[in-house]
C-alpha positions as CSV (number, residue, x, y, z in Angstrom):
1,X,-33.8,-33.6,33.8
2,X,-37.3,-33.9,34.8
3,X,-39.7,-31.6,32.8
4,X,-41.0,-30.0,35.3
5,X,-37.3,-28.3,35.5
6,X,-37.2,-27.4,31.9
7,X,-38.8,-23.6,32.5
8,X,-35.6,-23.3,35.3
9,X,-33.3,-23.5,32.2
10,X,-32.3,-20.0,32.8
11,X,-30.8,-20.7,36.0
12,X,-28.1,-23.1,34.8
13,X,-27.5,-21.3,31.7
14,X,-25.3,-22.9,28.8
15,X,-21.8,-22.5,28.6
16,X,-20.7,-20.0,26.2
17,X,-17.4,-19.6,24.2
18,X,-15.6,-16.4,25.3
19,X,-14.7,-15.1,21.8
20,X,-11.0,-14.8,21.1
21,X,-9.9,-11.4,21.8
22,X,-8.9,-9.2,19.2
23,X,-5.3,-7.9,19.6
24,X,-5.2,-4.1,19.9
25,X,-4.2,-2.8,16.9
26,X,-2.4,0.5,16.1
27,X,-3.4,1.4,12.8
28,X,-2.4,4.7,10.8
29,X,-2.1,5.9,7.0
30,X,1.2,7.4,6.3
31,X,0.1,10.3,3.4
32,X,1.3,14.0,2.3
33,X,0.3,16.7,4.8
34,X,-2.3,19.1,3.9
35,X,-2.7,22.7,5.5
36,X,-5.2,21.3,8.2
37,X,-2.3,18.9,9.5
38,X,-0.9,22.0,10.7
39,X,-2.4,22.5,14.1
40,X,-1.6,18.9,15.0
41,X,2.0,18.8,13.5
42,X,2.5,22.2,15.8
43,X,1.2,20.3,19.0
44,X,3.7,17.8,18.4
45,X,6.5,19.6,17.7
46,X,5.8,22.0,20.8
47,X,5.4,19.2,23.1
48,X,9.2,18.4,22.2
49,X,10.5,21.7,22.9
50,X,8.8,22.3,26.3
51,X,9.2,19.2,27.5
52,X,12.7,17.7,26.1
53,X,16.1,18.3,24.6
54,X,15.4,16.4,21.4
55,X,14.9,20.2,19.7
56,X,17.0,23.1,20.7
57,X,13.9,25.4,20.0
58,X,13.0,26.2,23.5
59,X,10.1,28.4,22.7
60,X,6.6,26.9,21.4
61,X,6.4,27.2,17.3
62,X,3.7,29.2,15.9
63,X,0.7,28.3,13.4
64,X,2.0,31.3,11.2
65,X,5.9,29.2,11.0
66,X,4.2,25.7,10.2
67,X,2.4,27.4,7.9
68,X,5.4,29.6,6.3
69,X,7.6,26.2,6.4
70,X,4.9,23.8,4.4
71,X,4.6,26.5,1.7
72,X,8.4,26.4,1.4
73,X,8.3,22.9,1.3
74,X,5.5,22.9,-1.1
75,X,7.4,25.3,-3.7
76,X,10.4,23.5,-3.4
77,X,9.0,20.0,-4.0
78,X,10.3,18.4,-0.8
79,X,8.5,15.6,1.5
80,X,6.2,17.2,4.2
81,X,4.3,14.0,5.1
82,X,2.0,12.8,8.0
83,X,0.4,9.5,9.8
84,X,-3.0,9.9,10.8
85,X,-5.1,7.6,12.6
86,X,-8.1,5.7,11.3
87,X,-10.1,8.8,13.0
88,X,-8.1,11.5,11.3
89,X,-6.1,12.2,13.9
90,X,-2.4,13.3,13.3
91,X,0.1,10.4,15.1
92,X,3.4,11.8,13.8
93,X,4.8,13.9,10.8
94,X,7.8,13.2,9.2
95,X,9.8,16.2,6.7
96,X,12.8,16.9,5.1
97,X,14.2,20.7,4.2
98,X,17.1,22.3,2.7
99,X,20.2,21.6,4.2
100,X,21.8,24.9,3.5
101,X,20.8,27.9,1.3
102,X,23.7,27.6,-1.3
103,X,22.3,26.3,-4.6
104,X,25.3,23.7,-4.6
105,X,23.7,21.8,-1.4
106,X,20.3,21.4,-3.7
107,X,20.4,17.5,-3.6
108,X,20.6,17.6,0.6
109,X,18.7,17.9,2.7
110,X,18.2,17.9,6.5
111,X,15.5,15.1,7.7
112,X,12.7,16.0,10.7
113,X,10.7,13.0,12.8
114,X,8.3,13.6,15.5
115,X,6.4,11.4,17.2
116,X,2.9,12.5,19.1
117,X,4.0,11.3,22.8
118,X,1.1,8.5,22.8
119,X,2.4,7.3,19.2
120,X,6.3,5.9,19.9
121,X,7.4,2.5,20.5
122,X,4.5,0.8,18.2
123,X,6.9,1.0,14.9
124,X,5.4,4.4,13.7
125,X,8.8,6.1,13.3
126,X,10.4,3.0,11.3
127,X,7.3,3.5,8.9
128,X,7.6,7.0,8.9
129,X,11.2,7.0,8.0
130,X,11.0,4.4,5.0
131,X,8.2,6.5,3.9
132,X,10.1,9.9,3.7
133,X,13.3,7.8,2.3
134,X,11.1,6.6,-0.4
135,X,9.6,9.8,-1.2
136,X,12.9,11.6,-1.3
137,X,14.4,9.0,-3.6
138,X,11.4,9.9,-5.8
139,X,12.0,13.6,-5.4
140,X,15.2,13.3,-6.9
141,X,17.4,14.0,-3.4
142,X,20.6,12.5,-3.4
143,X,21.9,13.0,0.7
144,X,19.7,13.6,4.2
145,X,21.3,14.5,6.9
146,X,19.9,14.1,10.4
147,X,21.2,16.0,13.3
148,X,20.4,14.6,16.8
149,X,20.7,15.7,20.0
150,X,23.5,14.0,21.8
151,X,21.3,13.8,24.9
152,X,17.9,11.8,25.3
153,X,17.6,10.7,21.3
154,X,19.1,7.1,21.8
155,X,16.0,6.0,20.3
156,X,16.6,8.1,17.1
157,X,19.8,7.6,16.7
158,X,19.0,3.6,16.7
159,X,16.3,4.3,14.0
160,X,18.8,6.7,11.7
161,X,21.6,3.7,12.1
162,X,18.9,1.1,11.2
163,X,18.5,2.7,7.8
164,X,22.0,2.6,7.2
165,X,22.5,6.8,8.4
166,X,26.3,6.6,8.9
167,X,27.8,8.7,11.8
168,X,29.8,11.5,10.4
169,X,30.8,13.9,13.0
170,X,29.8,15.7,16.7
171,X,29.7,18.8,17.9
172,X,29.6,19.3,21.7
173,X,28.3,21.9,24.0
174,X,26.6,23.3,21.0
175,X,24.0,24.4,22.5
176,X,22.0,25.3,25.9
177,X,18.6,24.1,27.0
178,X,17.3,23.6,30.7
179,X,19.6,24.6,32.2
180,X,22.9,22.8,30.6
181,X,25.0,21.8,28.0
182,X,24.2,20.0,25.1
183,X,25.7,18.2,21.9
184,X,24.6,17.5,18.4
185,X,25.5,14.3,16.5
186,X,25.3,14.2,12.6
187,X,24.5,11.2,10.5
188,X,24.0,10.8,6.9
189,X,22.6,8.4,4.0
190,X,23.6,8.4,0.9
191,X,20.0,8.0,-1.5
192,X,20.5,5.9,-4.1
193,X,19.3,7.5,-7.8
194,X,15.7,7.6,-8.6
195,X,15.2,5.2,-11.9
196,X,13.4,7.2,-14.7
């Protein structure tokens, strides 16, 4: 190239390597819930029982109720757990309560996963699930039972069967939300004992 072209460098610029692009990553830290988590894990819920028939509830929850459930939870010892977002923000909760009220029933317990409706498909509910298995191994639980809806839940009952849930019964027409009929469908794991 002739010098006097050299100062027109910066019309035939190098060539520059694109860098790779990074893969969009869904990150999230799967931890107890504290009191603040409250709001969000209400927003969730409520989005599930105006919009679907994955909960029976069919009016919104309040704050007072989340609140009156995680200090049940909290006095009993049970798993109340949530996955947040590198930003703090609450993805999806994951709980389990008392099965029944009868002090024989002590060791079951009833499992709850929800999902905030940008946070499904990405593996947050199989992470959420081991998670609340583990931690109610460690709390000494023996049996959780899941009760789905028999209607628009195909992905939870996949999730329950993956970790080895077993179906034990159904119960149809049960209940009555938009408008029509509606059927549960019971699973349960046995947990295996927590070594001391």
């Amino acid at each position: 190239m002739p010098s006097d072209l050299a100062p027109l460098g910066w019309l035939f610029p190098r060539r520059r390597r694109v860098p790779p692009r990074i893969p969009d990553t869904f990150a999230y830290t799967i931890r107890p819930a504290v009191a603040a988590d409250l709001p969000h894990v209400r927003a969730i819920y409520d989005h599930y029982v105006t919009n679907t028939v994955i909960t029976f509830d069919e009016k919104p929850s309040t704050l007072r109720f989340w609140r009156d459930k995680f200090a049940a939870l909290s006095r009993a010892k049970l798993p109340f757990l949530v996955a947040v977002s590198p930003s703090g923000q609450v993805l999806g909760y994951a709980l389990v309560q008392p099965w029944a009220s009868k002090s024989a029933y002590r060791y079951t317990v009833e499992n709850s996963i929800y999902l905030g409706p940008s946070a499904g498909g990405k593996g947050l509910g199989t992470a959420l699930l081991q998670a609340l298995i583990d931690a109610s191994i460690e709390a000494g639980l023996r049996e959780i039972v899941a009760v789905v809806s028999d209607s628009g839940a195909e992905g939870s009952l996949a999730l329950h069967r993956k970790f080895g849930f077993v179906e034990v019964g159904r119960m149809g027409g049960v209940g009555y939300k938009f408008g029509r009929s509606l059927g549960t469908v019971y699973l349960q794991k046995s947990l295996p004992r927590r070594s001391r």
